[in-house]
C-alpha positions, 0 to 999 in steps of 0.5 A: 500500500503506497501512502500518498503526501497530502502536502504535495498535492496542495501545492500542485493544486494551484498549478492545475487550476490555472491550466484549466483556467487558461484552457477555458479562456482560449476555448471561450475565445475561440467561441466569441470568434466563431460567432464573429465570424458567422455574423460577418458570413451571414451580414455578407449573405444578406448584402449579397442576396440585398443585393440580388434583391435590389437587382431584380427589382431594377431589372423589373423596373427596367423591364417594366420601362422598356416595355412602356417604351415599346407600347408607347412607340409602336413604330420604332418598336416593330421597325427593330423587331422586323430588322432583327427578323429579316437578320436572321431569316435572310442570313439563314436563307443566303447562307444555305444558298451559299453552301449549296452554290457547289451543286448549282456547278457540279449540275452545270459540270454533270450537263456538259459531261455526265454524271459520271465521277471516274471512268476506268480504261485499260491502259494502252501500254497493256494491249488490252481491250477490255476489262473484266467487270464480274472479276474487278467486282469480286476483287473489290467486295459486295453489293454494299461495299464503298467502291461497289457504285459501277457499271459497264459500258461500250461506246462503238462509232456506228452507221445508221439508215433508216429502214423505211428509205431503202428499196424493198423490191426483192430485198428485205433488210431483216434477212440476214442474207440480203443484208451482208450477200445481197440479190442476184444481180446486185453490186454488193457482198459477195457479188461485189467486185470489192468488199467495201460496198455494203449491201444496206448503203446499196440499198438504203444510200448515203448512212448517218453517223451515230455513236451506240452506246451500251448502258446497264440501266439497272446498274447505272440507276443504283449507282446514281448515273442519270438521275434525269434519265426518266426512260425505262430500261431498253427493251431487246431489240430496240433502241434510243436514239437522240433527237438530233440524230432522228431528226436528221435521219427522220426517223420516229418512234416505231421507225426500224433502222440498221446500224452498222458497227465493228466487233472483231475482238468478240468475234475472235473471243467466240472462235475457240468455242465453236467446235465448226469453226474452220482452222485459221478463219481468224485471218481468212478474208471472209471472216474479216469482212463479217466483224462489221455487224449489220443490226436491224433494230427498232426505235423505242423511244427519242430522247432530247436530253441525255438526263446526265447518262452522256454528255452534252455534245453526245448528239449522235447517240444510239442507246441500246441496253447491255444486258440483251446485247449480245442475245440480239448480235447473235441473232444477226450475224453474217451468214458467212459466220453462222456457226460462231452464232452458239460461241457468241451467244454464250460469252459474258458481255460484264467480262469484256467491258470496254470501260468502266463507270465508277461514282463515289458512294451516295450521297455523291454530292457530299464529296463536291458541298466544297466551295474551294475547288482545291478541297472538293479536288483533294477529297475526290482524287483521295477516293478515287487514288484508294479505287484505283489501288484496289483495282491495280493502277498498273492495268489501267488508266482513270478519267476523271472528266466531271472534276475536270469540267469544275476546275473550268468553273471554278474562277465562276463558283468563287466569284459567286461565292464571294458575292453571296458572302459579301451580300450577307456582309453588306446585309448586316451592315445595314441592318447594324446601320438600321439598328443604330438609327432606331435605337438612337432615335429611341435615346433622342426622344426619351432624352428627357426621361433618362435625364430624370432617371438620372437625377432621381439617383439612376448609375451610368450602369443602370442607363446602359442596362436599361437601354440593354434590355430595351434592345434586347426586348426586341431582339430577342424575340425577333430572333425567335420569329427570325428562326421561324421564318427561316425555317420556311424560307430555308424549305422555300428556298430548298424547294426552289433549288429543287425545282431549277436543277431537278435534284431528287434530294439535297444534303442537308446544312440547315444547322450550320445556317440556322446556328450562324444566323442565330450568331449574326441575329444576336451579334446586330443588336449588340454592335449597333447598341454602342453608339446610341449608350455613348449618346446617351451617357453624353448628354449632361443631365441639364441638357436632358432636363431643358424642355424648352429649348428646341431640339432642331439645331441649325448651328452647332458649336463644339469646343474641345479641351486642349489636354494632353490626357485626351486620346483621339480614339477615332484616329487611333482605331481608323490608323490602326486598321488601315495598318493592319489593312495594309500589312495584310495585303502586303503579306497575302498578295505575295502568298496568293501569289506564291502558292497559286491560291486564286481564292485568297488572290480573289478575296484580296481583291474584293477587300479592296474593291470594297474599301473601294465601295466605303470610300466612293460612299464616305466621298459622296456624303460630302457632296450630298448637299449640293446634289439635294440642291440640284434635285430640289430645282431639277425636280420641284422647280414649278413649286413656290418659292417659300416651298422650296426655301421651307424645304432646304432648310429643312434639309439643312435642320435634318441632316445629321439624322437624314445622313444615316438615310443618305449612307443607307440608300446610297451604299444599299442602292450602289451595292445592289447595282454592283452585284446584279452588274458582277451577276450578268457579267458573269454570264456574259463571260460564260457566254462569251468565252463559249463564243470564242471557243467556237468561232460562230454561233453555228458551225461545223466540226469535222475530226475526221480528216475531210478535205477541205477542198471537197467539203467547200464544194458541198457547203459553198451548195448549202449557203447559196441554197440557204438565204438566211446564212450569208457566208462561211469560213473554213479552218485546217487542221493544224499543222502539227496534226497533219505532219504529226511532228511539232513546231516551233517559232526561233529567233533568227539566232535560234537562242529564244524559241516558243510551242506554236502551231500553225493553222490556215484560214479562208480569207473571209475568216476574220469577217465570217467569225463572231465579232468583237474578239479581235483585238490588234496590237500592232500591223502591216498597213494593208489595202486590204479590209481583212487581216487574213485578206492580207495572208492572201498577197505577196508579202502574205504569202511569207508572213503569218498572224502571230500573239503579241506575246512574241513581240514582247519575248522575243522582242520582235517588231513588224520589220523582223523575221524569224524561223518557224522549226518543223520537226523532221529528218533532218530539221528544216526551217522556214523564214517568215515575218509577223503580219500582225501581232495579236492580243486575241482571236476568235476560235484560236489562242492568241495572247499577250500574256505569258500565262499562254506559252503555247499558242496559235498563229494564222496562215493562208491555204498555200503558205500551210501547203508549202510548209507541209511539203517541207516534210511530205513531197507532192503535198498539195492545198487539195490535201489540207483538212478541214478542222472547222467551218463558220457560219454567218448568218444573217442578223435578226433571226428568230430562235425557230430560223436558227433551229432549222439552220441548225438542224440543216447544219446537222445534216450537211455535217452527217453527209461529210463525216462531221458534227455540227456545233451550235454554241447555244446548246453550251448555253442550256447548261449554264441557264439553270445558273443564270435562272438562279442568278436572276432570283437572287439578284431580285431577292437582294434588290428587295431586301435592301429596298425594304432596310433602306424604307425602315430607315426611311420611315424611322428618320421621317418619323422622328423629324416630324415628332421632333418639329411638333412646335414648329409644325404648331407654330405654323398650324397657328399662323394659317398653314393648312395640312396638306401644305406641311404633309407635301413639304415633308414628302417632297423632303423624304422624296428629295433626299432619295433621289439624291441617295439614289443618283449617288448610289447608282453613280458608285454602284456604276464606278465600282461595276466598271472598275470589276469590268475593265478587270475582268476584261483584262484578266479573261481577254474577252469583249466585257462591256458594262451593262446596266438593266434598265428594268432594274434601274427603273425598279430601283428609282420608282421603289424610291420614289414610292417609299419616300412618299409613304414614309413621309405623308402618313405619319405628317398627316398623322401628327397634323390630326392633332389639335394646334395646343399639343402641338405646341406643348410638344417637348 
């Protein structure tokens, strides 16, 4: 037991209590702090929801103001709201116009060479015929399989008659005997003294050429190929025909006709499985005489358009089915081969294919929804190089002619995509500019209704979240309308689009239009809220307050502090951005042109036309008032003198608000006559450039090498027959087709040389060929009236019509020779001097530019025949070919007198072995864009018409209400109403006028300042035309909105009594 000392605990005991003394001291501290703390937390709680508190009750008086500014001025309220529609709806619509502005070219592409992505060909170096359809698709993969869209197809030139003008006397063109051995007594097959009569020429006389095509329609249909073609597929034994080629050979539906082609190839394919087939007749004359196929068959059906299936110049097409091919072949083979019949019957025509259609996978025309044709390039030749790997490119060789035709196009679908994106720029800035105008009209009149906001305690804050919401209140709805009407105008524009270019269906881009709308719908009233808060936070508040003092204001005075602490903020930001403007050209010009981007080289170019535009419109608001002088004595001069001087110096009194009026009608009028002039010139290039390339609205192409000498004799018949056309012109081949060897110009010091090819002309060339492509850099004087005329002399017989490019490379002047190089064994050389130097020619190439290196020149007939002879002996001018003959035709004639001489044409080039060509068949494909075009162009006059009458009506409106005192004070010394409703209309119809003569002057400067570019950059006769209709449109809409936005609301303010008038404030 251990016994505890009491003493020792009395000690300690003192020293524990102060321990736990000082334990409840700091625990009670601790409390005391706690609670400070959750006092502090809670008096923030309670300042941060006193503050929420007093915020929701300012945002609900500011709603409940804003919303009395709405009801108590309807007018700028609906103005706003129908701004902010027509924001959102039209970038909505302009922009799904704009993403589907690739299809509107890949339709006009798919016109002119079919709706065909990738042809497959066996590769020459192979010496293959064919391809074999079933293995490439087994090796590729199944019905479903990414590169499984394709088809095959043959394409045979081919003679046609028409059954119904043969002689049937003993002879009958469906027995296979009379038409490859003939009757007893007649001069053909084997009772021919030579095997190249045919006995249905015999029979049925001079053929009509004609290209048979052989289609799989259910194939092709699957695959996407013809989605225009509404014909079923063609029944066995039957045939389509194009209807130029019926026409020609006037031929209907019902109508039996014979064709006659080649099939060697099968023929030998079919040899080994005839077990009757004589040793060696693969090489025995009879049976090389019966691979030419003498087919009876019936017309079917007559098609117009190709429907996407061929290409536009396919007009000579025969159309038979693939499938039944072979069946209806065998049925109709020479009796000198009848026992190939069962071989024949049997081969598998998808085996022997002669090429191969591929499309991409559907929806194709996703791959082409680009408007930079470098992308839709990149993206089509990545699927088509993955195609060709997997059929084995080492075997074959791959056209791709529809990406060829849109790299034609692609300098037009920039173009257009750039006006489309500067349409949708230029729309929002007036819809800023009409936004601005209402909300600082808005802030003008409630001047005294913020001034006593203000002075009853209201922040700078308040103010601008006030005038927030105001704008708000009305943009946000009119964004949710906006959508609405989006919606229905995007399927209307939808349907439209549908209707022109016949889709079926269309990839859909409705979101990105919609959500880029939304952003522009939000981003308008946010921008142009700005200056009307600066304007409001501005004005002092006694200046708010005085309602006595009239708010028309004639003289201003304006006086600036001399303080080195105020930054000229306009200055800066203009220098800044002409800086930056400046650096941007100078970096990206080079770029553009370094790297071949010709869609950053055109947006450089249209950046500066539109600083272009800004500064013709900037320029014109300084000579504004002396053109309102003019209009107001051009137009009111029978009006009375107090009339007139009533009405300059309102114009005067006006003019800072009406400014925003002039800015809006002037920029919108000058932009609208700049995109309708770029639109029609766009066309016109189109049309113009096909002009060229042909040479003549009509003429005659011949491929085959005809003399030109025997076809003159025919088509000289044909003219003088013909008394609507006035002349033709003759073009040879050239010279490097005739001798098959190159040529080219030489210095006389053989150190500068240049690709050339030589051409002769009639003499009558330059007068026959279309007019105005001609252009002269410099010449020989002549007595002659045509420089070809010249070709024909002396002198002309040792010159040639060379570009002008070769003046400058090879610093050659009218007095110099040089040396035309003709390739041969050995060389020779031929001497000759310019007769002409040329900037351009029509129907060959000629230029100035050295963007053409290779170009063409222009000798006479004997001149061509004595440098051929340099190369072949004994050449005469009786053996030069005929390349093309040109029409003239007489001028006035109707659309129905050149479809005959067309169709006349046809059958003179049928009988001499060549096509005709008829430029404004090359016209139809682009109609469809030009339709597009002209609705586009109307849409955008009448949209900014109606921005430019909102702006109208907001400015009128507010300088009426602003003048009520002074409108009184007339009222009261005898000025009727009729007499103040006329001054403000002729006021309003003054101030568009003089907008509108500004806008068009811009708008023609700008037009011509593109035109003369275009001139240069395409070298074809580009003139600036106006369309009156529109013009007249444009003044008269004017006219008409100056009238309605300014007498209704004067009449309105004058139905009130002469007291609140003048009590206005």
């Amino acid at each position: 037991m251990v016994k505890v000392d009491d003493k020792d605990n009395v000690e300690n005991e003192p020293l524990r209590s102060r321990d736990q003394l000082q334990e409840e001291e700091d625990v009670e501290a601790s409390s005391q702090l706690s609670l400070h703390g959750l006092q502090l937390a809670k008096r923030e709680k309670r300042s941060i929801m006193h503050k929420v508190a007093a915020n929701a009750i300012n945002l609900k008086i500011d709603k409940t103001m804003a919303l009395r500014e709405a009801r108590g001025n309807k007018c700028n309220y609906v103005l706003g709201l129908a701004s902010c529609i027509l924001a959102v709806s039209l970038v909505a619509a302009m922009n799904t116009l704009f993403e589907y502005t690739p299809l509107l070219f890949l339709s006009i592409a798919e016109y002119n060479v079919g709706e065909i992505d990738v042809t497959v060909h066996p590769s020459s170096w192979t010496t293959l015929s064919f391809l074999n359809f079933s293995n490439v698709r087994r090796t590729i993969g199944g019905d479903d399989v990414l590169f499984n869209y394709s088809s095959p197809r043959w394409s045979l030139s081919t003679s046609v008659w028409n059954a119904k003008f043969c002689n049937q006397d003993g002879w009958n063109f469906r027995n296979a005997s009379d038409r490859y051995l003939g009757k007893a007594g007649s001069k053909c097959g084997m009772h021919a003294e030579s095997q190249t009569l045919s006995c249905v020429a015999e029979q049925c006389g001079a053929s009509d050429h004609g290209q048979l095509f052989l289609i799989d329609s259910f194939l092709e249909e699957r695959m996407g190929l013809g989605s225009h073609w509404h014909l079923d597929p063609v029944p066995a034994g039957g045939v389509y025909l194009h209807r130029d080629l019926a026409t020609m050979m006037n031929a209907t539906v019902g109508n039996d006709v014979i064709l006659q082609f080649s099939l060697g190839d099968l023929l030998r394919i079919a040899l080994p499985g005839s077990l009757t087939a004589p040793l060696g007749d693969h090489d025995s004359v009879s049976f090389l005489s019966s691979t030419s196929i003498l087919l009876p068959v019936r017309v079917s059906n007559i098609f117009e358009q190709s429907g996407g299936k061929l290409d536009e110049e396919a007009t000579d097409a025969v159309v038979m089915e693939y499938s039944t091919f072979i069946e209806t072949v065998s049925k109709n083979l020479s009796p000198n081969v009848q026992y190939l019949e069962d071989s024949f019957s049997q081969i598998d025509l998808y085996e022997f294919a002669q090429y191969l259609c591929y499309n991409l996978p559907p929806p194709r025309s996703l791959f082409y929804m680009k408007n930079d044709y470098s992308a839709v390039q990149t993206k089509v030749l990545q699927m088509i190089s993955r195609l060709v790997t997997k059929i084995g490119f080492e075997f074959i060789d791959a056209r791709i002619m529809l990406l060829e035709e849109l790299r034609i196009l692609r300098t037009i679908s920039i173009f257009l995509g750039l006006i489309i994106n500067i349409i949708i720029v230029a729309l929002v800035f007036l819809l800023c500019l009409l936004m601005y105008s209402l909300l600082i009209i808005s802030v003008e009149n409630r001047a005294f209704d913020l001034g006593v906001l203000r002075m009853v305690g209201m922040t700078r804050t308040g103010v601008i979240r006030l005038l927030l919401l105001q704008t708000f209140l009305t943009s946000v709805p009119g964004w949710a309308i906006g959508l609405l009407v989006s919606k229905f105008l995007i399927a209307a524009v939808l349907d439209l689009l549908k209707s022109i270019f016949e889709w079926k269906s269309v990839p859909e881009v409705e979101t990105f239009s919609i959500l880029y709308a939304t952003f522009i719908g939000l981003l308008v009233p946010a921008v142009a809220v700005v200056l009307p808060i600066r304007k409001a936070l501005s004005v002092s508040l006694t200046d708010a307050l005085d309602i006595q003092r009239n708010k028309v204001v004639a003289v201003k005075v304006s006086l600036e502090r001399a303080s080195e602490n105020i930054i000229p903020t306009p200055l800066i930001v203009i220098g800044g951005l002409m800086t930056m403007f400046g650096v941007l050209v100078y970096y990206m010009f080079p770029l553009a042109l370094l790297t071949f981007n010709l869609t950053l080289l055109l947006y450089i170019f249209f950046a500066l036309l539109m600083g272009i535009l800004a500064g013709l419109v900037l320029l014109s608001l300084n000579i504004e008032r002396p053109v309102e002088y003019l209009v107001t004595n051009l137009f009111f001069w029978w009006s009375q003198d107090s009339m007139r001087t009533t009405l300059q110096k309102n114009l005067i009194a006006h003019r800072i608000r009406n400014r925003k009026t002039t800015l809006m009608y002037s920029l919108s009028l000058a932009f609208v006559v700049f995109v309708i002039v770029l639109l029609s010139m766009q066309i016109e290039q189109f049309k113009l450039n096909q002009l060229r390339k042909n040479g003549s609205v009509l003429a005659m192409y011949c491929p085959t090498l005809v003399t030109a000498a025997s076809a003159s004799r025919d088509i000289d018949g044909f003219v003088k027959s013909n008394t609507n056309v006035k002349d033709f012109a003759l073009v040879s081949h050239s010279l490097r087709t005739v001798t098959s060897q190159n040529n080219r110009i030489r210095t006389l010091g053989r150190v500068v040389s240049a690709g050339n090819d030589v051409y002769a002309v009639s003499p009558n060339f330059l007068k026959v060929a279309s007019q105005g492509f001609l252009t002269i850099r410099d010449q020989h004087p002549s007595y002659f009236d045509q420089l070809t005329e010249s070709l024909y002399s002396a002198m002309g017989s040792q010159s040639m019509l060379i570009g002008s490019l070769y003046m400058d490379n090879m610093a050659m002047t009218l007095n110099s020779s040089f040396l035309l190089q003709l390739q041969g064994e050995p060389v020779k050389y031929e001497r000759l001097r310019p007769m002409a130097f040329l900037d351009g020619v029509p129907k060959l190439t000629m230029s100035r530019y050295p963007a053409r290196q290779f170009q063409d020149a222009i000798v006479s007939f004997p001149t061509f025949a004595r440098l051929v002879r340099h190369l072949k002996e004994g050449y005469s001018v009786r053996d030069i070919p005929l390349y093309y003959a040109l029409f003239e035709l007489k001028e006035g004639l109707s659309q129905e007198d050149m479809n005959d001489i067309s169709d006349q044409i046809s059958n003179l080039a049928s009988d001499l072995g060549c096509r005709p060509r008829d430029v404004r068949s090359r016209y139809r494909g682009f109609q469809i864009a030009s339709d597009a075009m002209g609705i586009f162009s109307s849409l955008t006059t009448s949209v900014a018409l109606v921005v430019s009458f909102f702006s109208l009506v907001s400015s009128m409106f507010a300088n009426i209400q602003e003048q009520a005192k002074e409108l009184g004070l007339l009222r009261a010394i005898g000025v009727t109403r009729d007499w103040i409703a006329r001054l403000y209309t002729m006021e309003a119809t003054v101030l568009v006028l003089s907008s509108a003569l500004l806008g068009l002057g811009i708008g023609a400067i700008v037009a011509s300042t593109v035109t003369a570019q275009q001139t240069m950059f395409t070298q074809l006769p580009l003139l600036l035309t106006f369309p009156p209709d529109i013009i007249v449109v444009l003044l008269c809409g004017a006219v008409g909105s100056a009238c309605l936005s300014s007498y209704l609301p004067a009449r309105r303010v004058m139905q009130q009594n002469i007291v609140k008038l003048l009590k206005a404030r």
